[in-house]
C-alpha positions in Angstrom: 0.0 0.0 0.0 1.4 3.6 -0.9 1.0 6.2 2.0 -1.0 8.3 -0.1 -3.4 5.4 -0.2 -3.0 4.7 3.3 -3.7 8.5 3.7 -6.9 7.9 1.8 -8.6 5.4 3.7 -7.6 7.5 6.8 -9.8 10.3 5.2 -12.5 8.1 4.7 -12.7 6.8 7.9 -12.9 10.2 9.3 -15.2 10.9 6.7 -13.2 14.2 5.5 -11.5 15.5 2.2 -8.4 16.4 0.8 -9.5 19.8 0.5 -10.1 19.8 4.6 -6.2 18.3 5.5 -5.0 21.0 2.4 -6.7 23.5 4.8 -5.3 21.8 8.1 -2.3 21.4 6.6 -1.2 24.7 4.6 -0.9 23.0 1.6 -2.5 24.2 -1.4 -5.3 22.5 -2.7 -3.6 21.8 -6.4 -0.4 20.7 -4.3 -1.9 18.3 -2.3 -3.4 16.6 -5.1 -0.3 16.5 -6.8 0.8 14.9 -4.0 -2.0 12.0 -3.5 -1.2 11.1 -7.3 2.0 11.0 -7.2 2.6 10.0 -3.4 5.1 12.3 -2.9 4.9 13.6 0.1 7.9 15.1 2.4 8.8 14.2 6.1 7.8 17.2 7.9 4.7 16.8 5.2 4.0 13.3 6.6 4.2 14.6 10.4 2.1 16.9 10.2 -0.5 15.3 8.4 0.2 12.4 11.1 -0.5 14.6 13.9 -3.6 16.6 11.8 -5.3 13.1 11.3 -4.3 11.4 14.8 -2.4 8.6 13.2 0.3 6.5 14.5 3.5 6.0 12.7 4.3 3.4 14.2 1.0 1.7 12.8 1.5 3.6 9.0 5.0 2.3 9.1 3.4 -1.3 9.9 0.7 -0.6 6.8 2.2 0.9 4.1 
């Protein structure tokens, strides 16, 4: 599983958008979906969508 797909079904569960955690986030709306495509997200990226979503790493790390 990619960690934008992982990311995904985190979303889902929560029942939000990818618009909502661009918002959250400060990433721009075209960014972040350039980012879910093309799973390319960065470290400080990935920790603080972590912390926005309340996700373990230790459990993504386990997933993805």
């Amino acid at each position: 599983m990619k960690v934008a797909d992982y990311i995904l079904e985190i979303l889902n569960s929560q029942e939000r958008q990818k618009s909502w955690l661009a918002d959250k986030t400060n990433i721009s709306k075209q960014a972040i979906n350039y980012k879910f495509k093309n799973n390319s997200f960065t470290a400080e990226e990935l920790f603080e969508i972590t912390k926005v979503l309340n996700i373990n790493l230790e459990e993504m790390r386990d997933k993805i």
